[in-house]
ChimeraX commands (.cxc) that place a marker at each C-alpha (Angstrom):
marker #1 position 134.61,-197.21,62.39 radius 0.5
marker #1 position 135.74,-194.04,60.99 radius 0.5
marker #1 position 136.25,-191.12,63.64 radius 0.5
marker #1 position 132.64,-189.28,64.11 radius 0.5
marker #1 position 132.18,-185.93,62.49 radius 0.5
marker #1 position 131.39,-184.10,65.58 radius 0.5
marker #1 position 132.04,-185.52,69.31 radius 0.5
marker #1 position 130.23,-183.24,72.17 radius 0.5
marker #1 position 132.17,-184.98,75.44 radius 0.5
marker #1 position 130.31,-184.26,78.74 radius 0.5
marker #1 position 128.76,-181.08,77.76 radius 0.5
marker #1 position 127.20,-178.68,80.78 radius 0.5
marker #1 position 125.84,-175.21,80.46 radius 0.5
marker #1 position 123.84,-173.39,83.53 radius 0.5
marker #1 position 122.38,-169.90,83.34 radius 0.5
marker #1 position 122.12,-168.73,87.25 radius 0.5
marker #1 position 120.88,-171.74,89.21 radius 0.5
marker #1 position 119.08,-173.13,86.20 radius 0.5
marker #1 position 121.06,-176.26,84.46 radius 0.5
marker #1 position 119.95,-176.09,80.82 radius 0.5
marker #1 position 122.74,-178.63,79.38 radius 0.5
marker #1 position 123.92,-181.23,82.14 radius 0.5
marker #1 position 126.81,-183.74,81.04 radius 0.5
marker #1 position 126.10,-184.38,77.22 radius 0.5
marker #1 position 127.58,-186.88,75.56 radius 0.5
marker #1 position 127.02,-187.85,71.71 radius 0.5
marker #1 position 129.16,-188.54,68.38 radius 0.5
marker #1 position 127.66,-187.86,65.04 radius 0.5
marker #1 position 129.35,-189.44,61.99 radius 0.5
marker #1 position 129.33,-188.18,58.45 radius 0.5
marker #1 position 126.50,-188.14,56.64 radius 0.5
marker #1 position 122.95,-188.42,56.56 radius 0.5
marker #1 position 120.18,-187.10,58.72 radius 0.5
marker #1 position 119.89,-187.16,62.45 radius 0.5
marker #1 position 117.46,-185.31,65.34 radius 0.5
marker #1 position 117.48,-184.18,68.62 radius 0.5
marker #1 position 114.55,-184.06,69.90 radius 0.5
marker #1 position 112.69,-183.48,73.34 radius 0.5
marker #1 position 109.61,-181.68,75.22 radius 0.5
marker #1 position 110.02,-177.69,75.30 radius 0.5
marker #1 position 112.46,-176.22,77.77 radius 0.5
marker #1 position 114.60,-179.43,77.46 radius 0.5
marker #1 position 117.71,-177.36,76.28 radius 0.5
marker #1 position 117.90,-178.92,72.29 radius 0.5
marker #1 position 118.78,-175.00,71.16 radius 0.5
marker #1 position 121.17,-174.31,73.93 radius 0.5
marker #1 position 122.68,-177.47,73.01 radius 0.5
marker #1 position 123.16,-175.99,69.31 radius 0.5
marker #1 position 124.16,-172.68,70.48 radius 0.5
marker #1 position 127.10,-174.77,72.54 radius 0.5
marker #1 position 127.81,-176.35,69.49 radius 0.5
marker #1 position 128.39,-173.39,67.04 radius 0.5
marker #1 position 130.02,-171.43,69.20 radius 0.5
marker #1 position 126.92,-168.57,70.44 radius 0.5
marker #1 position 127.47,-170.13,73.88 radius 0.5
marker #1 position 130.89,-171.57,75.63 radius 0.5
marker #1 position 130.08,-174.66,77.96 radius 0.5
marker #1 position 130.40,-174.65,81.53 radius 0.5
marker #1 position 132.57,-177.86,81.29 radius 0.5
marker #1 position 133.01,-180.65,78.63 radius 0.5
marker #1 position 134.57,-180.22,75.46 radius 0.5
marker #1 position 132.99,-179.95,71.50 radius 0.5
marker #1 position 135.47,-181.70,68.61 radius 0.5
marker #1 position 134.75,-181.19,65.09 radius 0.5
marker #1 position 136.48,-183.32,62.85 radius 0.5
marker #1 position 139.37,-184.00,65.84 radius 0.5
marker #1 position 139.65,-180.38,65.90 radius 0.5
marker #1 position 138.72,-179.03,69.74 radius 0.5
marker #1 position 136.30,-176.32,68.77 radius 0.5
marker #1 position 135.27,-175.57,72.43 radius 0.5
marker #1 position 133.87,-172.09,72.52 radius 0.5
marker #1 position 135.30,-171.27,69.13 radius 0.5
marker #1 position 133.12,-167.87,67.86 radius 0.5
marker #1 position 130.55,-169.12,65.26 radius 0.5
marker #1 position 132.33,-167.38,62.12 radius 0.5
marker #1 position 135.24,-169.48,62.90 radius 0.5
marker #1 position 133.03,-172.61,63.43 radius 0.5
marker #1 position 131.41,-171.20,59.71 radius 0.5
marker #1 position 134.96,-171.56,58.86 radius 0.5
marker #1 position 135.38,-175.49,59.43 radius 0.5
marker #1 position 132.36,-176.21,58.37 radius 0.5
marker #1 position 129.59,-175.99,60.95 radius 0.5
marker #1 position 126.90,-173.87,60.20 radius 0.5
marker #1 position 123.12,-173.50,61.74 radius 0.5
marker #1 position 119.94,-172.11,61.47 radius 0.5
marker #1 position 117.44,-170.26,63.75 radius 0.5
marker #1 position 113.94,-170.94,65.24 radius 0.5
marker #1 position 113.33,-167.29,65.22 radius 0.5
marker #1 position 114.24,-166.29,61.06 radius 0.5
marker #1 position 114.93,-162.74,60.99 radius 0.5
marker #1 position 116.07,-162.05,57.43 radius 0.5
marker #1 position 117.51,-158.40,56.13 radius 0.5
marker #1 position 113.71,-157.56,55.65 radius 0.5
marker #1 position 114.73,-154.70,53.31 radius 0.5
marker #1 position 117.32,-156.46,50.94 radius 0.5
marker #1 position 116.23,-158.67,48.28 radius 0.5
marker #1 position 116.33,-162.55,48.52 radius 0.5
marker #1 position 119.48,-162.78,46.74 radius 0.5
marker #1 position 121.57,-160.23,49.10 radius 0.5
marker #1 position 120.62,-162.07,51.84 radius 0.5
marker #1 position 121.73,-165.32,50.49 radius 0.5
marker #1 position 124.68,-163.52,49.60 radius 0.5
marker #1 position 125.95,-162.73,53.11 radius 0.5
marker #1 position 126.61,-166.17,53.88 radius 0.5
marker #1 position 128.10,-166.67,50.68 radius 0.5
marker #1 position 130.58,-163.85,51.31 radius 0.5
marker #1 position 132.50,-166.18,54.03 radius 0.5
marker #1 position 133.93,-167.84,50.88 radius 0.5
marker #1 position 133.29,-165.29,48.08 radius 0.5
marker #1 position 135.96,-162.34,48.44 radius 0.5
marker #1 position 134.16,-160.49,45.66 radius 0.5
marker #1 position 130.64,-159.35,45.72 radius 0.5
marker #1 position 129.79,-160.20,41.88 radius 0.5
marker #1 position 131.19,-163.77,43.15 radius 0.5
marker #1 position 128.77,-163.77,46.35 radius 0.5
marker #1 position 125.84,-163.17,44.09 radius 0.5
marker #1 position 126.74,-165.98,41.20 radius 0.5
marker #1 position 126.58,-167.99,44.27 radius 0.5
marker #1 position 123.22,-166.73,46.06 radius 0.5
marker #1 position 121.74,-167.71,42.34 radius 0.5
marker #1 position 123.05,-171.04,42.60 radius 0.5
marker #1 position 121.90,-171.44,45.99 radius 0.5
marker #1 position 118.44,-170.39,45.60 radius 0.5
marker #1 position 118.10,-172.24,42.19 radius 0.5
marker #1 position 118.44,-175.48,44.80 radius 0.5
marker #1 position 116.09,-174.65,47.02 radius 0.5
marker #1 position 113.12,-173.25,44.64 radius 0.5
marker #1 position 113.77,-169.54,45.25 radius 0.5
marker #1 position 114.83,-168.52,41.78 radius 0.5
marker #1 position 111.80,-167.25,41.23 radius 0.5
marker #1 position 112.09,-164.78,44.42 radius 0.5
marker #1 position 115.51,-163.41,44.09 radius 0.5
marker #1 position 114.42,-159.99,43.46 radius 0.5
marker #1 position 112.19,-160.22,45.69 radius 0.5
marker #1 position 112.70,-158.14,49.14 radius 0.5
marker #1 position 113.10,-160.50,51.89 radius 0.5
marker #1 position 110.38,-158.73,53.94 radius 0.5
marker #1 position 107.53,-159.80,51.39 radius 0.5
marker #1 position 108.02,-163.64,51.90 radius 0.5
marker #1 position 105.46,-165.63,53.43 radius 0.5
marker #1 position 106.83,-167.92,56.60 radius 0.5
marker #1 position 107.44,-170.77,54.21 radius 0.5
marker #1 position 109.62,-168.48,52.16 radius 0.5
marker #1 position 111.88,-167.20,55.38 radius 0.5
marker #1 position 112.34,-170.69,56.20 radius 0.5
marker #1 position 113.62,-171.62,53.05 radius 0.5
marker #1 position 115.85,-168.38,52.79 radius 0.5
marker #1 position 117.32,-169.02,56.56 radius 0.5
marker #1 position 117.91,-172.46,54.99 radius 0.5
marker #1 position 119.59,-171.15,51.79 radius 0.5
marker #1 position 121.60,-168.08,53.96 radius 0.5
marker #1 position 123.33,-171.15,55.53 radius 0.5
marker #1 position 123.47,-173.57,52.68 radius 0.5
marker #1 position 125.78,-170.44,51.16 radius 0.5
marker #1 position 128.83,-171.12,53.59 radius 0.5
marker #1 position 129.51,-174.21,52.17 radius 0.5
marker #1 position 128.74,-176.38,55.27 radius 0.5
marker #1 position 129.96,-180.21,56.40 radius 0.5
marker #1 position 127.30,-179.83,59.07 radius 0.5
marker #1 position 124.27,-177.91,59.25 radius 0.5
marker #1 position 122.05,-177.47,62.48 radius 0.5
marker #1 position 118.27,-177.27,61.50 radius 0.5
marker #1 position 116.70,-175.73,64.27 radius 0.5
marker #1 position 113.07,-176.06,64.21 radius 0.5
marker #1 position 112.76,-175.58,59.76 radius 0.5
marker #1 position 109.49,-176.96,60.12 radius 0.5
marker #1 position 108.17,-174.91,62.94 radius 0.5
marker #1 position 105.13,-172.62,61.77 radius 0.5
marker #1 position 104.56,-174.04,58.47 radius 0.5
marker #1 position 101.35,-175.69,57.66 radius 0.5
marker #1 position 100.88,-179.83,56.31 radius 0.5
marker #1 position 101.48,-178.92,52.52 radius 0.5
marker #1 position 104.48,-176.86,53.31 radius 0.5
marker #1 position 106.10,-179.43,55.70 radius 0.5
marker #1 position 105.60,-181.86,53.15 radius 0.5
marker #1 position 107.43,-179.78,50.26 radius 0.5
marker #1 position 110.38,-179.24,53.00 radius 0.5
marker #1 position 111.10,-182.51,53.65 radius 0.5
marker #1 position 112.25,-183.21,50.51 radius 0.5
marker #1 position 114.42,-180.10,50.80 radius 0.5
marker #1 position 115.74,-180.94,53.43 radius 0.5
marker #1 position 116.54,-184.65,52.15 radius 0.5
marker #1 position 118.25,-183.55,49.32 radius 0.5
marker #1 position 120.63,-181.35,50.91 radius 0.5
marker #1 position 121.84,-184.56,52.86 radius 0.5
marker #1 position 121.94,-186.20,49.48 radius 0.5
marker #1 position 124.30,-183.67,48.63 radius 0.5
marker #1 position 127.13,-184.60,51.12 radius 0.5
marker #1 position 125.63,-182.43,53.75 radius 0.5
marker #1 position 125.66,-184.00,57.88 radius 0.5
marker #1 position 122.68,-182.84,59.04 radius 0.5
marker #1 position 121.38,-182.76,62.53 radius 0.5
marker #1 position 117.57,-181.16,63.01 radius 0.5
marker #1 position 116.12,-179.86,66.15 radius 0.5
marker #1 position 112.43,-180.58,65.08 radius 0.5
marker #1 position 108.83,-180.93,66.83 radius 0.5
marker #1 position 106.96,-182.18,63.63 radius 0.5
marker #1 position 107.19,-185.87,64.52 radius 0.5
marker #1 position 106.43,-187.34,61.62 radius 0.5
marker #1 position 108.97,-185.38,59.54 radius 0.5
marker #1 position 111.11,-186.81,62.16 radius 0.5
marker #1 position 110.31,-190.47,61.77 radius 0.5
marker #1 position 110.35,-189.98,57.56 radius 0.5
marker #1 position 114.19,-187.93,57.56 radius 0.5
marker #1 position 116.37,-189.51,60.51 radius 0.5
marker #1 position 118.14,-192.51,60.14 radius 0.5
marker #1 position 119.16,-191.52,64.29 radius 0.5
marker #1 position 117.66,-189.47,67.45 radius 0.5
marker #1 position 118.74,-188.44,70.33 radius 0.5
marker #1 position 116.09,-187.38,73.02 radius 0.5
marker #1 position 116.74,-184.50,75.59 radius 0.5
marker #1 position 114.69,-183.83,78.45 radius 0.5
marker #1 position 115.76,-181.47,80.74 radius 0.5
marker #1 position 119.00,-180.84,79.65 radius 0.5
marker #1 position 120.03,-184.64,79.74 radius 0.5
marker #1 position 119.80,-187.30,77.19 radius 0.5
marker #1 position 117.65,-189.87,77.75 radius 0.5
marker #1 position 117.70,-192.34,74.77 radius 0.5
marker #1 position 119.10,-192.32,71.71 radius 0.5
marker #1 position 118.06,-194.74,68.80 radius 0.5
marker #1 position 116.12,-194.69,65.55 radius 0.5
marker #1 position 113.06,-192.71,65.67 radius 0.5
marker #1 position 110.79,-196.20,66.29 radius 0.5
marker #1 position 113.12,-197.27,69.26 radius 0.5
marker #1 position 112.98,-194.32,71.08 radius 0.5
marker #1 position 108.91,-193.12,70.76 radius 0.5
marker #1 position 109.04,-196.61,72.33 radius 0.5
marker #1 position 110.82,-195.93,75.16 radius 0.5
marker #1 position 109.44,-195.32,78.71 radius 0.5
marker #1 position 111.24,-192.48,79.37 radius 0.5
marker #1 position 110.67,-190.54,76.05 radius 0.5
marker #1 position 106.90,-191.06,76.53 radius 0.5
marker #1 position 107.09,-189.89,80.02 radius 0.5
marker #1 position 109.08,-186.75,79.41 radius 0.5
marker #1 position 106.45,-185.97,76.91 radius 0.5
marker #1 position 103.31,-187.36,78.07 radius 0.5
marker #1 position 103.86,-186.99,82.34 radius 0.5
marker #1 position 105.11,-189.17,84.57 radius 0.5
marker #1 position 102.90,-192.57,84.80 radius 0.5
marker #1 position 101.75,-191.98,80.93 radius 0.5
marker #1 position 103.49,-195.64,79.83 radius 0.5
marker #1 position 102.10,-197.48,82.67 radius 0.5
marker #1 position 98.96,-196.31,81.70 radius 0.5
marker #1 position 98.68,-196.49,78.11 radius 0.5
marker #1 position 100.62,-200.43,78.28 radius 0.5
marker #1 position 97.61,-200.94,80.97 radius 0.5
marker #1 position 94.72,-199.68,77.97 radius 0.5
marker #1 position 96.24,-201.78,75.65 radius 0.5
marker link #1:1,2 radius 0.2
marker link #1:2,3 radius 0.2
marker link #1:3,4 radius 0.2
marker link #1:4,5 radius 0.2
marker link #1:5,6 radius 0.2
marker link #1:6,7 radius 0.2
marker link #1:7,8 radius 0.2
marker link #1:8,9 radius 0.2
marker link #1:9,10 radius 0.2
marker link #1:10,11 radius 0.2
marker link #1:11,12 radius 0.2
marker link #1:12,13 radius 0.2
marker link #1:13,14 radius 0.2
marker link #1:14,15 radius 0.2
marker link #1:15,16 radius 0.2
marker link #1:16,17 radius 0.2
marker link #1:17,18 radius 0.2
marker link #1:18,19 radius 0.2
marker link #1:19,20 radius 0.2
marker link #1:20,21 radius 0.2
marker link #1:21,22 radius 0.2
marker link #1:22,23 radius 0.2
marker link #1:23,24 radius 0.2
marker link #1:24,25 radius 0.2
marker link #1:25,26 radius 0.2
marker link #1:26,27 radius 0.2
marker link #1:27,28 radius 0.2
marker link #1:28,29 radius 0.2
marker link #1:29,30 radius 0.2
marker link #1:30,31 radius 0.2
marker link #1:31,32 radius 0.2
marker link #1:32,33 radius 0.2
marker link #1:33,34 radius 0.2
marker link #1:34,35 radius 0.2
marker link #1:35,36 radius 0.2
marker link #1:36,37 radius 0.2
marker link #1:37,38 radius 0.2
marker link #1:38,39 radius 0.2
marker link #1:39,40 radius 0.2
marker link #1:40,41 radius 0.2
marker link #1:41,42 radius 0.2
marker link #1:42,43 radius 0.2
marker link #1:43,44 radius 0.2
marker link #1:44,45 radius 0.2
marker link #1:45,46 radius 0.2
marker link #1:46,47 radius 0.2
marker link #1:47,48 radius 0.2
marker link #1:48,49 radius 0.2
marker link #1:49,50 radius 0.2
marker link #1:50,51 radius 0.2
marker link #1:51,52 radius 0.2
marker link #1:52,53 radius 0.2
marker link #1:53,54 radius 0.2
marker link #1:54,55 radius 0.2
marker link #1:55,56 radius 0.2
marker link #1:56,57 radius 0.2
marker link #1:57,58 radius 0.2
marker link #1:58,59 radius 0.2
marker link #1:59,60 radius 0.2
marker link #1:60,61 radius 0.2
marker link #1:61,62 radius 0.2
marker link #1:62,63 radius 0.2
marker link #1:63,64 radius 0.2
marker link #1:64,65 radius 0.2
marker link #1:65,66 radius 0.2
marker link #1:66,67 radius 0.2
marker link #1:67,68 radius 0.2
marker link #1:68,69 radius 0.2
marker link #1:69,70 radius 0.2
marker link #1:70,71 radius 0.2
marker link #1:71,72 radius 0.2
marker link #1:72,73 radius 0.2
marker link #1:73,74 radius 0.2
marker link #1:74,75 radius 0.2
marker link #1:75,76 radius 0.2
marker link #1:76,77 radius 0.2
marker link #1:77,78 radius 0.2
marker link #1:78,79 radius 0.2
marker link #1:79,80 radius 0.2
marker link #1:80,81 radius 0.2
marker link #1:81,82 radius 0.2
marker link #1:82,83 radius 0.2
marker link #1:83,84 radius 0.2
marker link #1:84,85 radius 0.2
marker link #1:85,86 radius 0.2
marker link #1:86,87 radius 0.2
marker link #1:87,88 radius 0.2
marker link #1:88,89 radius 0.2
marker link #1:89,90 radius 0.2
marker link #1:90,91 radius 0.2
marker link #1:91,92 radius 0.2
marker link #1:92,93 radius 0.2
marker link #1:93,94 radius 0.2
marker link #1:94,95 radius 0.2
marker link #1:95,96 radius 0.2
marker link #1:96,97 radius 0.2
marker link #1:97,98 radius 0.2
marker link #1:98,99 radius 0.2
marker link #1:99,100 radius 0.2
marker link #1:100,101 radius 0.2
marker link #1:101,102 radius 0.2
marker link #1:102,103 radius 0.2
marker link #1:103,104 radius 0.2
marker link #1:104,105 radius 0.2
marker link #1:105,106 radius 0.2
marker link #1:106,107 radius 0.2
marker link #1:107,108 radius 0.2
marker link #1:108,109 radius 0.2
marker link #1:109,110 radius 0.2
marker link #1:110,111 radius 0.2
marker link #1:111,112 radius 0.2
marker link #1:112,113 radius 0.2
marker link #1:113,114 radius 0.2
marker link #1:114,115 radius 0.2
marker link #1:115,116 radius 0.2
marker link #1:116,117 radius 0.2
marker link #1:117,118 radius 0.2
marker link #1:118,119 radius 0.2
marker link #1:119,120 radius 0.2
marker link #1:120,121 radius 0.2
marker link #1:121,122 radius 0.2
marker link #1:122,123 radius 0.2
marker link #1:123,124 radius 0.2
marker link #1:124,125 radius 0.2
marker link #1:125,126 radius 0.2
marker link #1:126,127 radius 0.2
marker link #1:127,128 radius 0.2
marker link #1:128,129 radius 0.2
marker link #1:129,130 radius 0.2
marker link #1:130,131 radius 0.2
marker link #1:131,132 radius 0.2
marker link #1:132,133 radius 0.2
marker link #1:133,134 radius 0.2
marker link #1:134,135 radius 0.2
marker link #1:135,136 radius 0.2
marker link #1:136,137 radius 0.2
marker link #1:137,138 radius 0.2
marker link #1:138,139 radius 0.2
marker link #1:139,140 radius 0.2
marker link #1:140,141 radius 0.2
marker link #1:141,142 radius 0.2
marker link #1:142,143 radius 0.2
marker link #1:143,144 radius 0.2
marker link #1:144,145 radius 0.2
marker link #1:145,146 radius 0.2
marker link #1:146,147 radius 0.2
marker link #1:147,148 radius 0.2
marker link #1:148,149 radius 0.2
marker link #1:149,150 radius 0.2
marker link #1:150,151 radius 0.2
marker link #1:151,152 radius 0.2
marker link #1:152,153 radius 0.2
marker link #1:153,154 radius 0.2
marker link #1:154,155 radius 0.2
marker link #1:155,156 radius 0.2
marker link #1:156,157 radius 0.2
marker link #1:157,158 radius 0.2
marker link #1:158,159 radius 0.2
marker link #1:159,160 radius 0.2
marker link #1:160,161 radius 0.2
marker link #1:161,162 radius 0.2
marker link #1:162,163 radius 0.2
marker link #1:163,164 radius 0.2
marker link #1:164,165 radius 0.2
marker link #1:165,166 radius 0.2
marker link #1:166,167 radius 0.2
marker link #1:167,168 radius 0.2
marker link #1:168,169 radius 0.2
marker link #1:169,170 radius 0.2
marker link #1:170,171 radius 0.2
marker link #1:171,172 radius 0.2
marker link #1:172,173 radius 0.2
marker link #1:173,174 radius 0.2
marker link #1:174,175 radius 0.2
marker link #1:175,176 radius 0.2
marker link #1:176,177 radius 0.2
marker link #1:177,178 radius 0.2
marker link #1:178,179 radius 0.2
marker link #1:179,180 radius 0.2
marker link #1:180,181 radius 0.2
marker link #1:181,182 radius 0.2
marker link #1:182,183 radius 0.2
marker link #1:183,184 radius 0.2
marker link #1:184,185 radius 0.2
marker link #1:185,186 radius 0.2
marker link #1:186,187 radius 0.2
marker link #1:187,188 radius 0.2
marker link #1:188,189 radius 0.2
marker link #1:189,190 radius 0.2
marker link #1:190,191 radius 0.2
marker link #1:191,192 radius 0.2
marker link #1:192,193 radius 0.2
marker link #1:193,194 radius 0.2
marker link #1:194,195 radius 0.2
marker link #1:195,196 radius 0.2
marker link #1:196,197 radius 0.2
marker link #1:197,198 radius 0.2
marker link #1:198,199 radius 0.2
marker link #1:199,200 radius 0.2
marker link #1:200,201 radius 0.2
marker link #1:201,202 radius 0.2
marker link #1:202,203 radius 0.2
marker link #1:203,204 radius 0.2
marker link #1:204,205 radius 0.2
marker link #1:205,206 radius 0.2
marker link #1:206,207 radius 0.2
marker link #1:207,208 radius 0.2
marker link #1:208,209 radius 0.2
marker link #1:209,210 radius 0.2
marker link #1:210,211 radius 0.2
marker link #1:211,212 radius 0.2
marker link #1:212,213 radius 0.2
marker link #1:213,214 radius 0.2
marker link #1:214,215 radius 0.2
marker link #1:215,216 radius 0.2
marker link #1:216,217 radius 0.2
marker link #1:217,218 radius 0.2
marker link #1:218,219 radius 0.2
marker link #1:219,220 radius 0.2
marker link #1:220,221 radius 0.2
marker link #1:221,222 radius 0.2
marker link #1:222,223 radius 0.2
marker link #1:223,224 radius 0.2
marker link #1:224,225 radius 0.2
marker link #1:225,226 radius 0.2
marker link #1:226,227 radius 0.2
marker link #1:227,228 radius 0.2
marker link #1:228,229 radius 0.2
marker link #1:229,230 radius 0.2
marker link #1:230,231 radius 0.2
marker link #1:231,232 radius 0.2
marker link #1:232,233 radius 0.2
marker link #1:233,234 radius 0.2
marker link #1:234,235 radius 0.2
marker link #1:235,236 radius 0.2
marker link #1:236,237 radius 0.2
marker link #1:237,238 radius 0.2
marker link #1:238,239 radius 0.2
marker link #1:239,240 radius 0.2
marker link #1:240,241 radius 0.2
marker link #1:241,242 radius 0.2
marker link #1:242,243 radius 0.2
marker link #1:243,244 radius 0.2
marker link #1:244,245 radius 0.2
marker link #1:245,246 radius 0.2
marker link #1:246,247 radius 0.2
marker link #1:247,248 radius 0.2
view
């Protein structure tokens, strides 16, 4: 098998007395979609913010394409590829749509007139032509997800961490994302999504991983592990399987 795209290798991170990462493990090859997933508090977005570089590990190392990215700062991560996305989208509320596409365009675009050629492109994928003009402010929540999305589409990335995408949108708008979100990885794109909307889950990833209080607790295809004792107990409470196998 080829070497994996990204290799996190014993990954800890503790914030006072609190262990929010403890001794992650995982490889992620190229291509296609995969999740993490896990109850709230279980550390999925301190796990991203390890990966990019927002947050240096305690211990453990991060390799990105065999390169030892370990605490690298995130525009040099941006650099090699990696890029992510936030739960909390906090666009340039008084620049248009297409400036703020632009930024993350400008880590390969020296010139400005270049930046914006690409923020067109960019947008023209991901059904914001219309908004370009547009100030960023004026979007509805469906609309700052996709321009988050389209902000880091513009560096060029390998591998793009979704964190929560679908988070706050409604049943129509989750189902005009996934798509979105499936042609990006049809693109060449490695994707790996932090994401609560289950079934979005179980329709985009070919692979999950399961956190749960900063560890990792299964790993599988979406089906093997929403089977799995331990996933339904970190979710559910402890005694949940026993319970439901019992009812059945």
């Amino acid at each position: 098998m080829a070497s994996a795209l990204l290799q996190v290798q014993d990954v800890s991170k503790s914030f006072g007395g609190l262990a929010a990462v403890r001794s992650v493990s995982l490889e992620l090859q190229a291509g296609g979609i995969s999740a993490l997933i896990g109850p709230n508090g279980a550390g999925k977005t301190t796990l991203f913010a390890l990966l990019s570089g927002f947050l240096r590990p305690d211990s453990g190392r991060i390799v990105l394409d065999g390169t030892d990215i370990t605490g690298q700062a995130p525009h040099l991560n941006a650099r090699r590829g990696l890029t992510r996305t936030f739960q909390i989208v906090q666009p340039f509320a008084a620049q248009t749509v297409r400036e703020n596409i632009a930024v993350g365009a400008h880590l390969h675009c020296a010139s400005r007139r270049e930046a914006l050629a690409a923020a067109d492109a960019v947008a023209q994928r991901l059904g914001l032509a219309p908004q370009l003009d547009k100030p960023a402010g004026d979007l509805t929540v469906a609309g700052r997800k996709r321009l988050e999305l389209a902000r880091a589409l513009a560096t060029r990335p390998r591998l793009l961490l979704l964190d929560e995408v679908l988070a706050g949108l409604n049943p129509q708008e989750v189902g005009e994302m996934v798509p979105v979100v499936r042609a990006i990885a049809a693109e060449g794109v490695t994707v790996l999504m932090i994401e609560h909307v289950m079934q979005a889950v179980m329709n985009l990833a070919a692979h999950v991983w399961v956190l749960a209080q900063g560890e990792l607790i299964a790993t599988g295809t979406p089906g093997e592990v929403t089977r799995d004792v331990k996933v339904i107990e970190a979710y559910l409470g402890h005694g949940t399987a026993r319970r439901l196998a019992e009812a059945t």
